[in-house]
GUPAFI-742376 format. One line per 10 residues: number of its first residue (from 1); their letters; for each residue x, y, z of C-alpha. Coordinates in Angstrom, 3 decimals. Each point is the difference from the previous one (the first is absolute). Last residue first. Example, Ala and Ser with C-alpha at 12.3 -4.5 7.8 and 13.67 -1.06 7.14 Angstrom:
residues 2
2 = SA = 13.670:-1.060:7.140 | -1.370:-3.440:0.660;
end
This chain:
residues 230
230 = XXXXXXXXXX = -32.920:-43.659:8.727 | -2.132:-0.025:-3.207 | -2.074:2.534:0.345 | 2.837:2.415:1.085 | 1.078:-0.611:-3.779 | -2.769:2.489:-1.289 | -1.503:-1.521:-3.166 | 1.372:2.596:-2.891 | 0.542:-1.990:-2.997 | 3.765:-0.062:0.364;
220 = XXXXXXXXXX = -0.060:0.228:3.747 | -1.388:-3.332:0.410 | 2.045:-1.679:-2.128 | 2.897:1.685:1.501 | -1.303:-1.692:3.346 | -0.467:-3.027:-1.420 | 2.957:-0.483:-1.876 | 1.822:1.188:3.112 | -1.692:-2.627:2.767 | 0.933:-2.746:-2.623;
210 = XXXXXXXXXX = 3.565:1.023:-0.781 | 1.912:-2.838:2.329 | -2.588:-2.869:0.391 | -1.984:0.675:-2.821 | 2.871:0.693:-2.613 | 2.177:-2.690:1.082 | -0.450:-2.529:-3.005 | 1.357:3.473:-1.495 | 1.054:-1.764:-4.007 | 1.172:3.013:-1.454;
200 = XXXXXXXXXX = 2.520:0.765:2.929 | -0.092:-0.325:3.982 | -2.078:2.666:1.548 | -2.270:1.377:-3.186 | 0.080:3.836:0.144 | -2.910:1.295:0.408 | -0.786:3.798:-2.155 | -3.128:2.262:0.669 | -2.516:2.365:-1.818 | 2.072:-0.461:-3.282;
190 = XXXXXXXXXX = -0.528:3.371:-2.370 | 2.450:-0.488:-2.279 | 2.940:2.083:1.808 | -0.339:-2.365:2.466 | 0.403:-3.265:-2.696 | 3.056:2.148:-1.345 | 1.566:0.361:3.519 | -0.614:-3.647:1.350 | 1.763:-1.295:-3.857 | 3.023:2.443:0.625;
180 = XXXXXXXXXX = 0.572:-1.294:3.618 | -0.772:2.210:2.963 | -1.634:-2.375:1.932 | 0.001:-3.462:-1.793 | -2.528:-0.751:-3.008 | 1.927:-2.891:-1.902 | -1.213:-2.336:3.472 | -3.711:0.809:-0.989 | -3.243:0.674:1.345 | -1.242:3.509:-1.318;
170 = XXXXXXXXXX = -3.186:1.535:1.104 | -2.660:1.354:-2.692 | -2.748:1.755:0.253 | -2.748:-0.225:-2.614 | -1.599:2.712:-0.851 | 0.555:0.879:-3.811 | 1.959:1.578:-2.033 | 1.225:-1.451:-3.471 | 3.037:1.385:-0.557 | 1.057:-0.267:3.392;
160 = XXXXXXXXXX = -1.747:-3.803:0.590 | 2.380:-0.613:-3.162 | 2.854:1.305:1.419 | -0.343:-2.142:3.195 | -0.641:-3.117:-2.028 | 3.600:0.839:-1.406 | 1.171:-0.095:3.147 | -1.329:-2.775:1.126 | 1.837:-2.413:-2.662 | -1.915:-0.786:-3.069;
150 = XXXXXXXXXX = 0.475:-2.882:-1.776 | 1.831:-2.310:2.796 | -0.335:1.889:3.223 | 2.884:1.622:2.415 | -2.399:2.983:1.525 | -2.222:-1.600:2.253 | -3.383:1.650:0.727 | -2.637:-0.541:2.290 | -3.121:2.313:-1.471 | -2.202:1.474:1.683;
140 = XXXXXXXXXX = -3.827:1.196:-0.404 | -0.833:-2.620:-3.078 | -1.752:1.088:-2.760 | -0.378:-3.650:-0.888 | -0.170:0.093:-3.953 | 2.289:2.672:-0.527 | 2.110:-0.719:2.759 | 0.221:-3.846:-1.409 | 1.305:1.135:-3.416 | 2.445:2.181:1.965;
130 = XXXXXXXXXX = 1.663:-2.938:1.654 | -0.071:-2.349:-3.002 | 2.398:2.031:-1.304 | 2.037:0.741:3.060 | 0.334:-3.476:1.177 | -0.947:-3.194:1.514 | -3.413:1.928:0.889 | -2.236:-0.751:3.065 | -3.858:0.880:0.642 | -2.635:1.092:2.790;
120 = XXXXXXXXXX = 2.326:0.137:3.066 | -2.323:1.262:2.903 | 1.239:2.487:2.117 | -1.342:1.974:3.297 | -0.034:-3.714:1.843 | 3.368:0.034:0.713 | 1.441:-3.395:0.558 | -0.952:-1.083:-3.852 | 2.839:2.830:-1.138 | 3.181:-2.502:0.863;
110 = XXXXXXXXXX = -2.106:-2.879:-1.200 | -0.316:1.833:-3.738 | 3.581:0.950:0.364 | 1.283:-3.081:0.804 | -2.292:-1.861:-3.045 | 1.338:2.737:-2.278 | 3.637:-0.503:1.036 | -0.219:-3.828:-0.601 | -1.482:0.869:-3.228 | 3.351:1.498:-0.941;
100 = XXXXXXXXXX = -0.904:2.999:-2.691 | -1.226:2.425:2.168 | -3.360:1.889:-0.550 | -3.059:0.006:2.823 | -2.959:1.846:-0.643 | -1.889:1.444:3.151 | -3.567:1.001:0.658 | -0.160:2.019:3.427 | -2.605:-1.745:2.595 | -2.348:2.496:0.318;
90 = XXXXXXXXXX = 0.245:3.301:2.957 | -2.785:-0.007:2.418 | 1.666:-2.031:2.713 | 3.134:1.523:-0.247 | -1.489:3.059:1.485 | 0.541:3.271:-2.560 | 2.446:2.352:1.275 | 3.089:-0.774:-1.528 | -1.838:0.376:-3.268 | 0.608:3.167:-1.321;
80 = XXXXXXXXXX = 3.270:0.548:1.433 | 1.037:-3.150:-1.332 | -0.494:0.767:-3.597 | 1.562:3.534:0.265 | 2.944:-1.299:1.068 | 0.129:-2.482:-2.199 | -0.691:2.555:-2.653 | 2.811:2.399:1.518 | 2.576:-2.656:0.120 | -0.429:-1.039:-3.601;
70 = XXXXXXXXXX = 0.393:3.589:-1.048 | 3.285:0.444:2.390 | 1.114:-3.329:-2.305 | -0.521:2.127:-3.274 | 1.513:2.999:1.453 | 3.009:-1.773:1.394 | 2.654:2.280:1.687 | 3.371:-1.632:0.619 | -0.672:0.251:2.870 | -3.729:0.640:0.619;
60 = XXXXXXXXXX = -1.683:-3.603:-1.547 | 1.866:-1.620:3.133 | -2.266:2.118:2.274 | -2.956:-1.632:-1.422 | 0.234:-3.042:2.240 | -0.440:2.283:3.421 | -3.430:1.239:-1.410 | -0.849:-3.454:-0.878 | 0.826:-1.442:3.338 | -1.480:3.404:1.914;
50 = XXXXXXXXXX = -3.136:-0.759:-2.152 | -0.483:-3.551:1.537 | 0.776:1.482:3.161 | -2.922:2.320:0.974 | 0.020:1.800:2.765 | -1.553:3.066:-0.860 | 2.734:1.944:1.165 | 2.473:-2.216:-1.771 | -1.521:0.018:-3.016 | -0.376:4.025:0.206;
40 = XXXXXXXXXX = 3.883:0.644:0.353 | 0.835:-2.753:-2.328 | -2.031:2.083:-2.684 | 1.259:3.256:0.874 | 3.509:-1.776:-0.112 | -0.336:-1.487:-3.075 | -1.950:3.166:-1.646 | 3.625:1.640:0.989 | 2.457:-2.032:-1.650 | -2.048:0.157:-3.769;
30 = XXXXXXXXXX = 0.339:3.747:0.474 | 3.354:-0.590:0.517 | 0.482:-2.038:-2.315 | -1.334:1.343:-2.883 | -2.985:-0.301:-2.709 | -2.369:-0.967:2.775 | -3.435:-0.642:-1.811 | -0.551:-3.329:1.919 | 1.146:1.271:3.220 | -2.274:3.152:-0.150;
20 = XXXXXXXXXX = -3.293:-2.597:-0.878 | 1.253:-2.357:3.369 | -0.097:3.348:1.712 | -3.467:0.660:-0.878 | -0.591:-3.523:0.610 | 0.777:0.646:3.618 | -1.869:3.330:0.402 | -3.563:-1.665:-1.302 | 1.044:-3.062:2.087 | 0.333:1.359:3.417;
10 = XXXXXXXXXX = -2.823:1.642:0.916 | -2.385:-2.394:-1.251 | 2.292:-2.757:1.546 | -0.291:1.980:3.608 | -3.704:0.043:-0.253 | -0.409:-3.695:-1.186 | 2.096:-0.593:2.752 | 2.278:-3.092:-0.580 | -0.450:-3.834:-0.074 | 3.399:-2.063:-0.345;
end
């Protein structure tokens, strides 16, 4: 999707502006009404992949979520930045891959191959390994699973907290169900996107039935707009 320089310069500044007023919302109903000024001005600029995310951080409202309304507003802010930018001038997006089943890192890996935005530069069989290979590889996203043999992904997710960083993560597990316990506390760590697996730990299905979602919440995660990839 390729927009008006003239209309995104307009837009932006009072977009992330609301992004910045979501982020510091201390209530709900302040929280309640930066959504709607912000799915207000998505939808007059026409711009879906925000609308998604936009629409995806209503669940953080009730109950209110301040830590998951903070992840919202940086992916917000992420894509607004960069939903302009032709996907021709945007590089390949390094990616580390961490799941214990090697068949699930060789599905994933194919899964991402079909867009060419992504490049998979390193796998991990499990958390510990995992965050040895961010520090070495710097990687732009990480493919997490969260059921892992010496550390499971949500302990990897506390560590990235401590440690900062800017690395975005998106969750790809069957333990990480909407609304369960384990999808709320890897939200409330600062997750840019959560995939369930289709059929169980093992997911020979994954490409087939999740494929076009991994991608696109991929995409979203490190700020590639998803209309690029329709």
């Amino acid at each position: 999707m390729t927009l008006d320089r003239e209309m995104l310069d307009a837009f932006l500044p009072e977009f992330l502006a609301e992004a910045a007023r979501l982020d510091a919302a201390a209530e709900v109903g302040v929280a309640a009404r930066a959504i709607d000024q912000l799915r207000a001005m998505a939808a007059a600029l026409g711009a879906p992949s925000l609308a998604k995310a936009i629409e995806d951080g209503t669940a953080a409202l009730d109950p209110f979520d301040a830590p998951a309304l903070h992840a919202v507003a940086k992916e917000l802010a992420r894509l607004a930045a960069r939903i302009g930018e032709p996907p021709s001038t945007i590089a390949a997006r390094r990616v580390l891959v961490v799941d214990d089943s090697a068949m699930m890192r060789r599905l994933m890996r194919e899964t991402l191959a079909l867009d060419p935005d992504f490049v998979v530069v390193g796998e991990a069989p499990d958390g510990r390994v995992a965050l040895a290979m961010m520090r070495e590889l710097a990687p732009d996203l990480m493919m997490l699973d969260i059921e892992m043999p010496e550390l499971d992904g949500l302990g990897v997710l506390r560590d990235m907290s401590l440690r900062g960083g800017d690395t975005a993560v998106v969750v790809v597990s069957s333990a990480a169900r909407p609304g369960s316990a384990v999808a709320i506390a890897a939200r409330r760590l600062g997750v840019a996107g959560i995939v369930a697996k289709p059929s169980g730990a093992l997911s020979p299905d994954l490409r087939q039935r999740q494929g076009a979602v991994l991608i696109a919440t991929a995409r979203r995660a490190v700020g590639l707009p998803v209309e690029a990839a329709e």
